[in-house]
C-alpha positions, 0 to 999 in steps of 0.5 A, a space after each residue: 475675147 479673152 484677155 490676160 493682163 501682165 502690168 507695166 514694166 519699166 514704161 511697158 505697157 503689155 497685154 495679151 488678147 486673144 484674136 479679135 474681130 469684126 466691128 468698124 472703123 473708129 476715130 482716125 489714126 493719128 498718123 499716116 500709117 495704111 497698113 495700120 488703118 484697121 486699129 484706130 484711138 481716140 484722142 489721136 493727139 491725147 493731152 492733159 494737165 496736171 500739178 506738180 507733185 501729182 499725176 493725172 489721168 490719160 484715156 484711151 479707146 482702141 478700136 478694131 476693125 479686122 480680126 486674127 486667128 492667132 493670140 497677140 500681146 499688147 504694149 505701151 511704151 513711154 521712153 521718156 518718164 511722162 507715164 507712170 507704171 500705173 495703168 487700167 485697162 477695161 474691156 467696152 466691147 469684143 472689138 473696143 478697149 479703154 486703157 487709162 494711164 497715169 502721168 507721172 508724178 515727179 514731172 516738173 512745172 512746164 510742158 512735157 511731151 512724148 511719143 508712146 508707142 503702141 505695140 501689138 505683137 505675137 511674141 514679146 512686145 519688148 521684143 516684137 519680132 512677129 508684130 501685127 499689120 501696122 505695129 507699131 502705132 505712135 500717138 504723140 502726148 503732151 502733158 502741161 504741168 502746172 506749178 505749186 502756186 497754182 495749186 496752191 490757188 484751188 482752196 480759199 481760207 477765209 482767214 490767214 491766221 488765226 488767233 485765240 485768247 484763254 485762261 489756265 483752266 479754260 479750253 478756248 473754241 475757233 473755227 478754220 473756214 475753207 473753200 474749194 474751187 469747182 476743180 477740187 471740188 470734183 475730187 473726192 479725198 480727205 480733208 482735216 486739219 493737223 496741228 504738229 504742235 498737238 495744242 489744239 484739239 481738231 475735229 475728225 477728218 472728213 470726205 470732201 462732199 460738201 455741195 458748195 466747196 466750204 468747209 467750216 473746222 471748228 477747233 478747240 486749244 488743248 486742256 489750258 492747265 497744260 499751257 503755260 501764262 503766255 503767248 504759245 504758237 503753232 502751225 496748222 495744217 489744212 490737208 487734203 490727202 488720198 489716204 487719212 489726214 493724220 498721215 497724208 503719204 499721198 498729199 494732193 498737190 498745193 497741200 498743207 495749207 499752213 494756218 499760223 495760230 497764236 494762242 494767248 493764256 492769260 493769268 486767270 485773276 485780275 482783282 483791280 480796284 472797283 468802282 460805280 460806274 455812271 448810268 448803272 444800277 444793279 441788274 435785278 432779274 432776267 435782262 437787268 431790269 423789270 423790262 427785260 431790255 438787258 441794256 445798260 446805258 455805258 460804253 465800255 472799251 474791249 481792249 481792256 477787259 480782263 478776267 477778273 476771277 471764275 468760280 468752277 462748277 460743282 455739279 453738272 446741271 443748274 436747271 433749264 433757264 439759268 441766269 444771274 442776280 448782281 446787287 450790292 457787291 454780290 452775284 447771286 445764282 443757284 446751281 444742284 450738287 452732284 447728288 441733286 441738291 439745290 443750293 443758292 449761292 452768293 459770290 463777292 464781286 471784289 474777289 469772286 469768295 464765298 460769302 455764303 451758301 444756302 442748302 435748299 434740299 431735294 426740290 423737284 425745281 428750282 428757279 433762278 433768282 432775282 435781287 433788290 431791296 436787300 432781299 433774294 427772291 426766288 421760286 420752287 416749282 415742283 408738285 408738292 415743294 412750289 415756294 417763293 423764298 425770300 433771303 437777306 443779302 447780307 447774311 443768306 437768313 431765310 425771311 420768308 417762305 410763301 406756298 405757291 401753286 405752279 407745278 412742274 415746269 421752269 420759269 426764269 427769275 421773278 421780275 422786281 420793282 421797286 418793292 413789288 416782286 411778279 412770279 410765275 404762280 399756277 399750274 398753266 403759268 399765271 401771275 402772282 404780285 408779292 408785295 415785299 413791304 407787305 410780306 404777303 401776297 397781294 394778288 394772284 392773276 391767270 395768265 396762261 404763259 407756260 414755261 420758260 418766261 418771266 413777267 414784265 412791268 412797267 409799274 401800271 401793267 404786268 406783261 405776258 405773252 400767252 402759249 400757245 394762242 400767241 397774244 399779249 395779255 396784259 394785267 393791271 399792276 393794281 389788282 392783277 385783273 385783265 386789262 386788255 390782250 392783243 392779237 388772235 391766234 395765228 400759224 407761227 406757234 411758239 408753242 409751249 415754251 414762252 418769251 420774256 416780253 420786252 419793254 420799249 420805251 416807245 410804247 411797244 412790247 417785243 417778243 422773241 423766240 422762234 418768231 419775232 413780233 412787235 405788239 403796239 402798246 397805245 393802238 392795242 394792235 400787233 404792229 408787225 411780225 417776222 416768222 422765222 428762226 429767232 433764238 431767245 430773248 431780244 434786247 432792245 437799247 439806243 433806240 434799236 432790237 438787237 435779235 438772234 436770228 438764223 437760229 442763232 447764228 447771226 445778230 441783226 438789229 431792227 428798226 422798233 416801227 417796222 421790224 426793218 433789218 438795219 444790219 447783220 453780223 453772222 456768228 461763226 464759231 461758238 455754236 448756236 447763240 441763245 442770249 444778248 444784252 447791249 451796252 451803248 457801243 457793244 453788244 455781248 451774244 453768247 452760246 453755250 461755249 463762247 462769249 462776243 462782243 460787236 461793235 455796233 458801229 463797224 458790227 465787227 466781232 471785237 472781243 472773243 471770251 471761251 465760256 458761254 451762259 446766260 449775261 449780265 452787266 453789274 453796276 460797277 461794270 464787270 460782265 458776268 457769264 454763268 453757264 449751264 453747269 454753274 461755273 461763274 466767270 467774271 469780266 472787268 469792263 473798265 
């Protein structure tokens, strides 16, 4: 059967078919019409519901049971306004159609109905002076329109509001997080987020596919220098649109949902007085301290903390395991120019100056350092320029220049205690002791952790965790020979790149990165292990491990015995986080854009800062965040 379709006119609905036969009967007729019994619908009492502001489907089937010789035409027709001029219309058999009519759009909340007339006519079916046996037919529709409220209820933001803090020349990350009821979630349209005030820089819009209905927007404030010191507000716009977010001229009903932001810029300087604070000391190396527990015994309050100053970067790569030395009023780090020269620096606490800066040339590999005694320590790995230098605090004059022998890979800093300084030192990453009263070497041992690592001691033993046969090996502090190892090989490989060890002060060494195993110092046994997605190294403090796990986004905290989860604290914006260090009410994590600190008493998030990077806490309590490309930010604690 051929079919011509002419489209819906002022609530006309007219097509034209030619004769149409044979088949049975279908549903039943929705009204008492004998003559008309050969043409039935289904639904005969069609009904839908729909929101204010949009339109909703209305499907119909028409089944034949005679035929006709002579062609006729079609019409719907809707006096009342319920349906719309957009219809389509499919062909399921010779005998049996699917016409799907739209609701109109600019129905009111409440409960709409009408009688559409279905016309089948030789001439016009406006007219329809030669109708068919039993035309017209007449199918009653109700249409239930619910309010904007009620749309409103079909996404969930998992904040009302958000707010954000920042400096003149740093651009701040959030995260917007919405869920969708099962309704919506059967649509597929466009969902993004609109910000009329063009201060905040939000990712591309998106279909909405996700399985479960959620949808995280991570966000980010405009260029800071573009912003004024103050307090600047803006209404976000969450949108779900048929057509593109930006223009959203065919909104769905309920949307935008308006997200109030208040972005706060704060002045980028803050040089108050400084002062020791009990319980600190200088953070030497790798995690504070030749334990590598990156704890400091002092609490701090976050509604004080203020930037103190930021040094920018210089260049755009400081190497694969940056980190920060603080000691006697100085930070000190190292990062490459543009050109690829390595250079070690040292910054005044007081007001973040230069005090001076060592061009150390073209080196393959350059470590970061570490600090004590009034020296700097650092190491060299390159193939043929593989060194510890030792440099004056004070005035950045090279003391002394020792070959070594590791080639190529990156380590994290040398590890300092008392007057002994433990490197990474041979080409399958073995130990070496460098006694700085001495000024020479003392020992040189062969353990075989690869990249990425930093010894650990406690004065009688040395610590590495060995890759890729994952035990601990352990060293006599007196003369480098291998004491003892625990552990045999197992599934949970780490590969090789290697984890700083952690010392407990109950006699365990934890161990971090991809899984997380706790060794048993007094039995010589593994005690247990958590395979799983740890991310860096663990920091271990008020008798608890503070971890990352969920490859970096969460921070759980564990029983040292047992490895038992005590709590979680997910982290959802800022990406993956790599580091953490632990105060005695807070803990700091931080990725490679955001810093937070938790209360580890509510483990809520109680202080955001837009800059990521390795961690550390100096003795006059200001916070240090040094990332990948070498800018420098300092925090006052108190």
């Amino acid at each position: 059967m051929k079919t011509r379709f002419t489209g819906l006119i002022a609530g006309v609905f007219a097509l034209s078919l030619a004769a149409c036969g044979g088949g049975s009967g279908g549903s039943a007729a929705p009204q008492n019409n004998p003559a008309g019994n050969w043409l039935t619908f289904d639904p005969g009492t069609p009904s839908t519901t729909q929101y204010q502001g949009e339109s909703a489907n209305v499907v119909l089937t028409a089944k034949a049971s005679r035929t006709f010789t002579a062609p006729f035409n079609v019409a719907v027709i809707d006096t009342t306004g319920v349906i719309s001029t957009d219809v389509e219309i499919s062909a399921i058999s010779s005998t049996e159609y699917r016409a799907t009519l739209r609701t109109s759009s600019a129905l009111t909340t409440g409960e709409h109905s009408t009688m559409l007339e279905v016309r089948l006519c030789e001439d016009t079916p406006t007219i329809c002076a030669k109708p068919l046996p039993g035309s017209p037919w007449h199918l009653p529709l109700k249409v239930q329109v619910k309010s904007a409220a009620d749309a409103k209820t079909r996404l969930t933001l998992a904040s009302p509001s958000a707010s954000v803090t920042t400096y003149p020349d740093e651009s701040a990350r959030f995260s917007i997080e919405a869920q969708l009821n099962k309704e919506l979630m059967s649509q597929v349209v466009n969902i993004g987020v609109f910000d009329p005030s063009s201060i905040t820089i939000a990712a591309p819009s998106q279909q909405t596919f996700a399985s479960d209905g959620r949808y995280v927007f991570e966000l980010s404030t405009a260029t800071s220098n573009a912003l004024a010191i103050g307090t600047h507000s803006s209404n976000l716009e969450l949108r779900l649109c048929q057509d593109d977010v930006r223009i959203c001229k065919q909104p769905v009903a309920g949307s935008p949902w308006i997200v109030p932001l208040s972005i706060k810029v704060l002045s980028p300087t803050n040089l108050t007085s400084l002062k020791a604070v009990d319980g600190l000391g200088a953070w030497s190396t790798y995690q504070g301290n030749a334990a590598h527990t990156g704890y400091v015994a002092a609490s701090f309050d976050p509604a004080v903390f203020s930037r103190r100053w930021k040094v920018a970067s210089q260049s755009s790569y400081t190497g694969n395991y940056t980190s920060a030395a603080i000691d006697n009023g100085r930070a000190f780090f190292v990062r490459r120019t543009a050109s690829g020269r390595a250079e070690l620096y040292a910054i005044s606490e007081d007001r973040g100056e230069q005090a001076w800066k060592v061009d150390l040339g073209t080196l393959s590999q350059l470590n970061p350092p570490a600090a004590a005694n009034g020296r700097v320590y650092l190491t060299s790995t390159g193939h043929s320029d593989t060194f510890l230098w030792v440099y004056d605090q004070v005035s950045g004059r090279l003391i002394r220049q020792e070959s070594m022998s590791s080639q190529w890979p990156s380590y994290s800093a040398p590890t300092v205690l008392g007057t002994d300084v433990y490197t990474i030192d041979g080409y399958y990453g073995g130990i070496s002791k460098y006694g700085d009263a001495e000024g020479k070497f003392i020992w040189r041992g062969p353990a075989t952790a690869y990249e990425g690592w930093s010894p650990s001691t406690d004065g009688r033993f040395v610590y590495a965790y060995s890759t890729p046969d994952n035990t601990l090996q352990v060293f006599d502090a007196a003369n480098g020979n291998l004491a003892y190892s625990i552990g045999d090989p197992y599934p949970y490989s780490t590969y090789f790149v290697s984890s700083a060890v952690v010392l407990t002060d109950t006699q365990q060494a934890i161990v971090g990165g991809g899984s997380l195993t706790a060794f048993d110092l007094n039995g010589h046994k593994r005690s247990w292990i958590l395979s799983g997605s740890s991310t860096g190294t663990p920091a271990y403090g008020n008798g608890t491990i503070y971890a990352l796990g969920a490859s970096g986004r969460s921070l759980e905290a564990r029983a040292p015995a047992t490895g038992n989860l005590l709590w979680t604290v997910s982290l959802l914006e800022g990406g993956s986080y790599t580091n953490v260090i632990v105060t005695r009410n807070l803990a700091f994590v931080s990725s490679d854009s955001s810093t937070q600190a938790i209360d580890l008493v509510t483990q809520k998030v109680v202080w955001t800062y837009p800059m990521g990077g390795s961690l550390a806490i100096s003795a006059s309590g200001v916070l240090y965040v040094l990332d990948a490309s070498g800018a420098l930010a300092a925090v006052n604690l108190r």
